[in-house]
C-alpha positions in Angstrom: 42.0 16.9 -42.2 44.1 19.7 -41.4 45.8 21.4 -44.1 49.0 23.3 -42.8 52.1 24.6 -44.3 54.6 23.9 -41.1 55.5 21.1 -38.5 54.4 24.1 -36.0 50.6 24.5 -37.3 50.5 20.6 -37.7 51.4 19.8 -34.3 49.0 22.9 -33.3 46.0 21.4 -35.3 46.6 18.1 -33.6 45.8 19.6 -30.3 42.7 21.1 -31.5 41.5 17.9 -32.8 42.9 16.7 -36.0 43.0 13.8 -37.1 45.0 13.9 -40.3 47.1 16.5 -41.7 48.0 17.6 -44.9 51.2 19.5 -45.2 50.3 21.9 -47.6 53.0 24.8 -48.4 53.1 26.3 -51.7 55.6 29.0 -51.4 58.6 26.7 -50.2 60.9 25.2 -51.6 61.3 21.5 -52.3 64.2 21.3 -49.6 62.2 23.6 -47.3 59.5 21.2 -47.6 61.1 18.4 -47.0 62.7 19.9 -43.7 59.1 20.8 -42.5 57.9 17.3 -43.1 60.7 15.6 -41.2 60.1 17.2 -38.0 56.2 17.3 -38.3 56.3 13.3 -39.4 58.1 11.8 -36.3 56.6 13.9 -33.8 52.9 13.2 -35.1 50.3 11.3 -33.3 48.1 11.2 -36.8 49.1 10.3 -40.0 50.6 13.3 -42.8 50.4 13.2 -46.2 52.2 15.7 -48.3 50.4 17.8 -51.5 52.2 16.9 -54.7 55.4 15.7 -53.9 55.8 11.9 -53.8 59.6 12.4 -52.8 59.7 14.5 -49.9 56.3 11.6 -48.7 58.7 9.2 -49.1 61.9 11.2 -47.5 59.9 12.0 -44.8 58.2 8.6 -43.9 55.2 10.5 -44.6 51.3 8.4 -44.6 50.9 9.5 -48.3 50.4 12.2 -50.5 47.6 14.4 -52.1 48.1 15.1 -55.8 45.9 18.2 -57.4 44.8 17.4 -60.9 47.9 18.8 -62.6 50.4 16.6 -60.3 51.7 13.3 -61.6 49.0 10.5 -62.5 47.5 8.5 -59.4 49.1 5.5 -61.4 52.6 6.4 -60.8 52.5 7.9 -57.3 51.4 4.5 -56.4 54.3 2.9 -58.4 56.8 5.3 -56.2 54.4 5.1 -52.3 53.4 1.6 -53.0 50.1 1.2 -50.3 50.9 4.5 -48.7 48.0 7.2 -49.0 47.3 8.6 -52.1 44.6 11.2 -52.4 43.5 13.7 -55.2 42.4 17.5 -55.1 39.6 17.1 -57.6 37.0 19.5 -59.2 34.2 17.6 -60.7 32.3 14.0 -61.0 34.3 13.3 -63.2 37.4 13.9 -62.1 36.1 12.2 -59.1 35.8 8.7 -61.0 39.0 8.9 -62.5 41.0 9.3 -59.8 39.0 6.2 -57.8 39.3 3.8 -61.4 43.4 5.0 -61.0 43.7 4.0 -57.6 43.4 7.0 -55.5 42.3 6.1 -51.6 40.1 9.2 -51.6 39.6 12.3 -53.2 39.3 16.2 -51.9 36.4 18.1 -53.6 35.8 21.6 -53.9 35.5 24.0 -53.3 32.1 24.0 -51.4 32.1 27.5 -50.4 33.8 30.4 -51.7 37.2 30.1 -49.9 40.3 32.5 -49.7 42.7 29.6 -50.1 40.8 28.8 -53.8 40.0 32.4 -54.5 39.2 32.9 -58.2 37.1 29.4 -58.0 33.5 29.3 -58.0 31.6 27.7 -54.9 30.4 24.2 -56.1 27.9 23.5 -53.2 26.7 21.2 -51.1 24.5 19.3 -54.3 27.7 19.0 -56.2 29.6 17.5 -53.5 26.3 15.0 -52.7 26.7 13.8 -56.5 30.5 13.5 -55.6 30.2 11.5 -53.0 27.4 9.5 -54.7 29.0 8.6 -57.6 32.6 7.1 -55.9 33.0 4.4 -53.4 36.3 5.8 -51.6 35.9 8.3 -49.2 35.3 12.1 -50.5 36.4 14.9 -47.9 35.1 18.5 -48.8 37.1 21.5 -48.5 36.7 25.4 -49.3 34.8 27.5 -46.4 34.5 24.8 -44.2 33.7 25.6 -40.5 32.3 23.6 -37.8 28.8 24.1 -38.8 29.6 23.6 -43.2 31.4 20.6 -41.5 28.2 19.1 -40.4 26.5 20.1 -43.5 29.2 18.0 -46.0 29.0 15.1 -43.7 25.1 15.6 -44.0 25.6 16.1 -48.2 27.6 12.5 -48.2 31.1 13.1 -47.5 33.2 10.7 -45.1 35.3 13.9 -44.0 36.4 17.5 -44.8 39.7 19.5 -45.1 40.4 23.2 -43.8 43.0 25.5 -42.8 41.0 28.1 -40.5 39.2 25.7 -38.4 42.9 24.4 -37.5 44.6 28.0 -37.0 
């Protein structure tokens, strides 16, 4: 999963190989947002889900959305997106359990490795993530420091998948 914050770096990580993309931009605006996902959307060969905002996934003709823990519930993105993609940024076991038992199709966990997209967070580490992606039965993607080599590591650790922005710039 690539996680970009414009239909440019989407269509960009596509060509250098991935195969999802998160559309990821903090610093715009719900309208701004909205305009990014309608070009990346219809002009993507894989599918995009949108972080946080069930609306613009739904304006957009997006795959799904991922929620981070202080979004709306799993429970009523899924009464708005129906069997689109729902996903949850989550930090913990825990919150790893509840977002499968609400519904969620997979979960993001981390971060792994120090990261400057999560500064201020401590590195879990590979043996969090294993108990993670032990303890769910929908896929777990790890994110935070991830290049190709921690890539191979996580998949190593248990999870179906990672997220990152550098590998994808």
């Amino acid at each position: 999963m690539a996680i970009v914050d414009s239909a440019r770096a989407g269509l960009h990580a596509i060509e250098l190989g991935a195969t999802i993309l998160h559309l990821r931009a903090l610093d715009l605006t719900a309208r701004e947002l909205e305009r990014e996902a309608m070009e990346l959307v219809p002009k993507s060969s894989v599918p995009v889900v949108v972080s946080s905002r069930c609306d613009v996934a739904l304006a957009a003709g997006a795959a799904g959305v991922n929620l981070r823990e202080g979004d709306v519930s799993v429970a009523a993105a899924r009464k708005l997106l129906g069997q689109r993609l729902i996903g949850r940024s989550i930090h913990s076991p825990e919150g790893a359990r509840e977002a499968e038992q609400a519904g969620a199709d997979f979960v993001i966990f981390g971060p792994v490795w120090e990261s400057p997209s999560h500064s201020g967070q401590a590195a879990q580490g590979l043996r969090a993530l294993a108990t993670v992606a032990e303890g769910v039965r929908i896929p777990v993607l790890a994110i935070g420091g991830i290049d190709s080599d921690r890539a191979k590591e996580c998949i190593a650790a248990g999870a179906q998948g990672y997220a990152a922005i550098r590998m994808f710039l």
